[in-house]
C-alpha positions as CSV (number, residue, x, y, z in Angstrom):
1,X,-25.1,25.0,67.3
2,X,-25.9,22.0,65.2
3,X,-23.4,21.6,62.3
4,X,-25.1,20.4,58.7
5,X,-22.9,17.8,57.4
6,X,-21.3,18.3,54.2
7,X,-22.1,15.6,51.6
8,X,-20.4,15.0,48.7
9,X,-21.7,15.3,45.1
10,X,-22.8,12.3,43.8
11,X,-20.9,11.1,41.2
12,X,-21.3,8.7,38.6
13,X,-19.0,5.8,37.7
14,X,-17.5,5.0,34.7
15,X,-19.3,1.2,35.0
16,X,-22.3,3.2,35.1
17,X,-21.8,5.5,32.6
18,X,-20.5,3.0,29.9
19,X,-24.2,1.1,30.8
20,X,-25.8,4.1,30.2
21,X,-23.9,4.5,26.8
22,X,-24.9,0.8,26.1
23,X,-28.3,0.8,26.6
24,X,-28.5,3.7,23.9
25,X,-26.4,2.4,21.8
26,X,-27.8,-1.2,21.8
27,X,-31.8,0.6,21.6
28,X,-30.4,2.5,18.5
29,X,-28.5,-1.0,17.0
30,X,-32.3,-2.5,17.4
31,X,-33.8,0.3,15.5
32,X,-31.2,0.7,12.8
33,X,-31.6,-3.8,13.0
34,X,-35.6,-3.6,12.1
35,X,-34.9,-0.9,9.8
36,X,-32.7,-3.1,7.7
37,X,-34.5,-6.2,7.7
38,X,-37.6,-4.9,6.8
39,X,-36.8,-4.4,2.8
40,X,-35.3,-7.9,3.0
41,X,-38.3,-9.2,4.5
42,X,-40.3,-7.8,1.9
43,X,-37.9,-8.9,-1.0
44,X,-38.2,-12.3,0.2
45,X,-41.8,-12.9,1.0
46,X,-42.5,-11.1,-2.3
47,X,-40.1,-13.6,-4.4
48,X,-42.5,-16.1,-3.3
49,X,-46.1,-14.6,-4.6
50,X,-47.3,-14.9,-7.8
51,X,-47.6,-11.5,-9.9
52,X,-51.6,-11.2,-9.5
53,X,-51.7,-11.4,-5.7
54,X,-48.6,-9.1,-5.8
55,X,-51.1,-6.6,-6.5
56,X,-54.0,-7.7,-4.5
57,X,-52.9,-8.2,-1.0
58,X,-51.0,-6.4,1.5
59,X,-47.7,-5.5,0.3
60,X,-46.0,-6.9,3.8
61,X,-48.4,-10.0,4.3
62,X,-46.8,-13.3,3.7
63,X,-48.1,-15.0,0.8
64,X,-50.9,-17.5,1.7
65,X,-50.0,-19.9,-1.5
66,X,-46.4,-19.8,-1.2
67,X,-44.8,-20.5,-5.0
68,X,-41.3,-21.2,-6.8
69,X,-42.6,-20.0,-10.2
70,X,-40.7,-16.9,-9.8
71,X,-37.5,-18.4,-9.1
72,X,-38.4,-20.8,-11.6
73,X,-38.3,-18.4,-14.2
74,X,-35.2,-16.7,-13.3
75,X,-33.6,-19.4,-13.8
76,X,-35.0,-20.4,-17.3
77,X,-34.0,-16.9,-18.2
78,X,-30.3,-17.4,-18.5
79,X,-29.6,-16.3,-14.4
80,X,-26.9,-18.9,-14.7
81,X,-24.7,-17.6,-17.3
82,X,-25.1,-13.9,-15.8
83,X,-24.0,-15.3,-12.6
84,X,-21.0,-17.0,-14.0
85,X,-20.6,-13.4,-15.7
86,X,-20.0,-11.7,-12.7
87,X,-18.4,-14.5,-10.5
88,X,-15.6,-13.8,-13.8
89,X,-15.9,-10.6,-13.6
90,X,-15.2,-10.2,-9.8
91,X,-12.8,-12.8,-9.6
92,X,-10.8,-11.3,-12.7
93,X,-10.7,-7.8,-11.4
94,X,-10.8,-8.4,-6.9
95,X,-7.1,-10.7,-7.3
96,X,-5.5,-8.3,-9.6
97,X,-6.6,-5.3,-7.8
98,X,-5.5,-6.9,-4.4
99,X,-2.2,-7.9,-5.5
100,X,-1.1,-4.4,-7.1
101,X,-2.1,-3.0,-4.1
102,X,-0.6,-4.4,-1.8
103,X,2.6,-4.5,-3.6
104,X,2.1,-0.9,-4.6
105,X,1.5,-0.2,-0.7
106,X,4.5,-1.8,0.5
107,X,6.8,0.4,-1.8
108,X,5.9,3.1,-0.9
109,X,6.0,2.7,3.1
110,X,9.2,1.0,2.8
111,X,10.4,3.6,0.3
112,X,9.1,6.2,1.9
113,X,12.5,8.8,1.2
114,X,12.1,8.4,-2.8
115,X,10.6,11.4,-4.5
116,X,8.8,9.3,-7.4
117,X,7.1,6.7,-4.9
118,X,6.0,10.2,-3.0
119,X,4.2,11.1,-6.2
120,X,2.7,8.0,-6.6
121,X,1.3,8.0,-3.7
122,X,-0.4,11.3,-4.0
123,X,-1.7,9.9,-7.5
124,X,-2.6,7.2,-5.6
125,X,-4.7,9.7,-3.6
126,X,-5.7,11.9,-6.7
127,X,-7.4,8.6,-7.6
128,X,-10.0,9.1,-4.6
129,X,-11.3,11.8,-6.2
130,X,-12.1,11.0,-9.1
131,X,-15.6,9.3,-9.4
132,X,-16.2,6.6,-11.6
133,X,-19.4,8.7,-13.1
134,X,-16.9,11.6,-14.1
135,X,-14.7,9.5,-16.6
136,X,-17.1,7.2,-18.2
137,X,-17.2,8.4,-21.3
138,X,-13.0,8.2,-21.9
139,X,-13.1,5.5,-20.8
140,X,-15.7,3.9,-23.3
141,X,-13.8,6.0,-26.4
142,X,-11.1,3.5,-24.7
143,X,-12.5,0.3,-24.6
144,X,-13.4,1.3,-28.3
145,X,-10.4,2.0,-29.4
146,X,-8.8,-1.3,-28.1
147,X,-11.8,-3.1,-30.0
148,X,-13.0,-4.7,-25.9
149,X,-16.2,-3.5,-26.3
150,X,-19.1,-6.0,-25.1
151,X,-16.4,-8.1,-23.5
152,X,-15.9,-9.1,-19.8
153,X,-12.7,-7.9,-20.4
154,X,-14.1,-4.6,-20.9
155,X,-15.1,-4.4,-17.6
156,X,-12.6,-6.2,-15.5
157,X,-10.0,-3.7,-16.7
158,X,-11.5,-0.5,-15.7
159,X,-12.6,-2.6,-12.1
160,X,-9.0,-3.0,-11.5
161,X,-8.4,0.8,-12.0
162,X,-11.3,1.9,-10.2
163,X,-10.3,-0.6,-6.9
164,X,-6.3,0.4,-6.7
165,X,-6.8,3.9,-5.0
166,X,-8.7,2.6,-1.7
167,X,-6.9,-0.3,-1.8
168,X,-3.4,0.9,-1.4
169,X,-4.2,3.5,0.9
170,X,-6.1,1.0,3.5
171,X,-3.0,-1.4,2.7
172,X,-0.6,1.6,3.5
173,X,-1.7,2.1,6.2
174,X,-1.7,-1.6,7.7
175,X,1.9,-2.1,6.2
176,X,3.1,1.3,8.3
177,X,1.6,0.2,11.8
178,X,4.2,-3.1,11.4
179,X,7.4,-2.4,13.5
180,X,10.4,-1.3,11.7
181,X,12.6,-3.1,13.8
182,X,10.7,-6.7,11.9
183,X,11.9,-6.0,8.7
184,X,15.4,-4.3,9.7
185,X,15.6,-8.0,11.2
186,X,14.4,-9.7,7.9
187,X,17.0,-7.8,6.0
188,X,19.6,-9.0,8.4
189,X,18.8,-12.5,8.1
190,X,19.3,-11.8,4.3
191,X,15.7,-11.6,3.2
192,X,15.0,-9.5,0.2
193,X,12.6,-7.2,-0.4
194,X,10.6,-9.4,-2.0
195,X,11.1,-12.2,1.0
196,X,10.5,-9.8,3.3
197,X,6.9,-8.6,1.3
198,X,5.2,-12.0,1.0
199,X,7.1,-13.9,4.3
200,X,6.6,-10.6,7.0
201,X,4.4,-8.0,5.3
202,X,1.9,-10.4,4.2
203,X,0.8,-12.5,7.0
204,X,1.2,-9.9,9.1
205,X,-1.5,-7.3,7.1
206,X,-4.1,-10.2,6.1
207,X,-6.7,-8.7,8.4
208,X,-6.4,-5.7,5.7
209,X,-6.2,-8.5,2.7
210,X,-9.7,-9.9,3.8
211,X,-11.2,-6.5,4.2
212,X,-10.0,-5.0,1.2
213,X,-10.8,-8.3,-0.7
214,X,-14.7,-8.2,0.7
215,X,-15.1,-4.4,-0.2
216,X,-14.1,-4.4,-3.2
217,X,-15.8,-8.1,-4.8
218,X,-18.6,-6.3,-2.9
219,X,-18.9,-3.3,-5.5
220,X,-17.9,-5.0,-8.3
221,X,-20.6,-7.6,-8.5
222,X,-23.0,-4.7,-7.9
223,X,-21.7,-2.9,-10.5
224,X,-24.3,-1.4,-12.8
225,X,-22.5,1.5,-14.7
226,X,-19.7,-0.3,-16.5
227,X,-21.8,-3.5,-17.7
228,X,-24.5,-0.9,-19.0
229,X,-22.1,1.3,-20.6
230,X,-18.8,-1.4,-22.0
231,X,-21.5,-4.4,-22.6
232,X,-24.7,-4.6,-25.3
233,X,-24.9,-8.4,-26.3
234,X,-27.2,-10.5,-23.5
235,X,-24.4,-12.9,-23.4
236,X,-22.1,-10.6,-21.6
237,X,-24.7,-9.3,-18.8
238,X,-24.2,-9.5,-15.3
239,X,-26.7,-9.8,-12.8
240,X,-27.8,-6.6,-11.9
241,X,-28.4,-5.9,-15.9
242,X,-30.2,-9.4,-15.5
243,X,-33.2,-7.4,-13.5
244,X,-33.6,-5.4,-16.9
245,X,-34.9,-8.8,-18.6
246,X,-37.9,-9.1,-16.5
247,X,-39.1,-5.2,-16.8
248,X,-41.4,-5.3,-20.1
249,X,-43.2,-2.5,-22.3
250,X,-45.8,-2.1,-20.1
251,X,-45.2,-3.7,-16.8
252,X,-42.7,-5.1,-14.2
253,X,-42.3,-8.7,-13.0
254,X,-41.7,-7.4,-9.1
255,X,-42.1,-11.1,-7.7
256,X,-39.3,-12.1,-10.5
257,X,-37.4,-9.2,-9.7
258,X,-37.6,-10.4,-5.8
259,X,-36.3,-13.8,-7.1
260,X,-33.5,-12.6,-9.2
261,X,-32.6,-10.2,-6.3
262,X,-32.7,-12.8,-3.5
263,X,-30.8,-15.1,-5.3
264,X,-28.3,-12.2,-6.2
265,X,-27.5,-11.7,-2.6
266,X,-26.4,-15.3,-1.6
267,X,-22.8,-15.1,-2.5
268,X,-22.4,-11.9,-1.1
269,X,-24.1,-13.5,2.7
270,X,-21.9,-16.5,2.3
271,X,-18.7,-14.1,0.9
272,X,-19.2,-11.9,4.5
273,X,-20.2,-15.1,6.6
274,X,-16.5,-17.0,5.7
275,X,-14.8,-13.8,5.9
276,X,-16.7,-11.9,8.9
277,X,-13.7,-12.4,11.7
278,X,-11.0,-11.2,9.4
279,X,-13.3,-8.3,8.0
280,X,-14.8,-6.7,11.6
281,X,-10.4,-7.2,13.0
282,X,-9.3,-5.6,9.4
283,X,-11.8,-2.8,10.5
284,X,-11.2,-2.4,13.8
285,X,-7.3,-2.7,13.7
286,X,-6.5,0.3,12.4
287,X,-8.4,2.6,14.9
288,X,-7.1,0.7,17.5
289,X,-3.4,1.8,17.2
């Protein structure tokens, strides 16, 4: 009697299932790409149309008489001094924010047994929940009272505040993954704390620096609330209030707005392109360990 051979069930490799998993993945990073770069496609071609055909051809068609009126006219609207507004701006609130943080981060990892940096640490936390929407009115009744209203000033300060919570917690985290037995040897060489913070804990968590540093300088400069609420003059506008200049009574300049847009996004591409290594490790790092 003939015997029926026993095969095995087939099974499927790991090689072949993480192809499997890449092929989906990279189909849906394609998808998710196109999706993306069509509003920037649009932005762009449209910064370079005149405001008539704007209206009159296809809203995706590139322009057949390509022109630099637009981005003329930004720029003969004061663009300049509402980008050097929020270059200030940015620059006054991302170093300050970073450098509290980080400091405030490493206290309370390396004091981690003290019962006041504990409740710091979960104000810290308390902060996270608090959106910036929620407390605008307090503070504008405090930017009144300490007579900063329609100052830059006005809106670095509450910037700083606003970028502290995230901060220290994404900085916590980086300074806790360092090895203990680094800074028990700092402190045996005779480093003090304060040694031992910029000399070990600070090259050692730049990764998180960079990362930190981009997110925040990102959502500053496209800040909207704080300008509109702290600022009135047109001398203390940033950019995104600079979009308000070319919406009039009864129309809006959406070529102009294109423009002012477009040219609005440069830092931020050349901001992520210097710091794109140290921002996707600062990302990755932490899930990693």
């Amino acid at each position: 009697m003939a015997t029926i051979p026993h095969t095995a069930p087939r099974r499927i490799t790991p090689v072949g299932r993480i192809l499997r998993l890449n092929w989906i993945g990279g189909s849906l990073g394609w998808i998710w790409l196109l999706i993306v770069m069509i509003p920037i496609y649009w932005i762009v071609i449209t910064s370079f149309k005149t405001q008539a055909n704007y209206f009159t051809t296809n809203t995706f068609a590139p322009p057949s008489e390509p022109t630099f009126d637009n981005y003329k006219l930004v720029i003969e609207n004061d663009i300049v001094r509402y980008f050097m507004n929020s270059v200030i701006v940015s620059i006054g609130a991302v170093i300050p924010a970073v450098v509290i943080s980080f400091m405030a981060a490493y206290a309370i990892v390396r004091g981690v047994g003290s019962r006041w940096l504990r409740s710091m640490n979960t104000l810290f936390l308390m902060g996270l929940a608090i959106p910036l929407q929620a407390v605008i009115i307090p503070v504008y009744l405090i930017i009144i009272r300490l007579k900063m209203y329609d100052t830059l000033l006005a809106i670095i300060l509450p910037s700083i505040a606003f970028a502290i919570p995230l901060s220290v917690l994404v900085l916590s985290n980086f300074i806790r993954d360092v090895p203990r037995e680094l800074f028990e040897s700092m402190r045996m060489d005779g480093a003090t704390e304060w040694g031992t913070l910029w000399r070990l804990a600070f090259p050692l968590t730049r990764p998180a620096l960079v990362t930190v540093t981009i997110y925040n300088a990102l959502g500053i400069w496209n800040g909207f609330l704080l300008p509109l609420v702290l600022t009135q003059s047109p001398d203390q506008r940033t950019m995104p209030l600079a979009l308000w200049t070319f919406q009039g009574q009864f129309g809006v300049n959406v070529p102009a707005i294109a423009a002012s847009v477009t040219l609005t996004t440069i830092p931020i591409i050349l901001m992520y392109a210097i710091g794109r290594r140290q921002l996707l490790s600062g990302l990755t790092a932490g899930f990693g360990k």
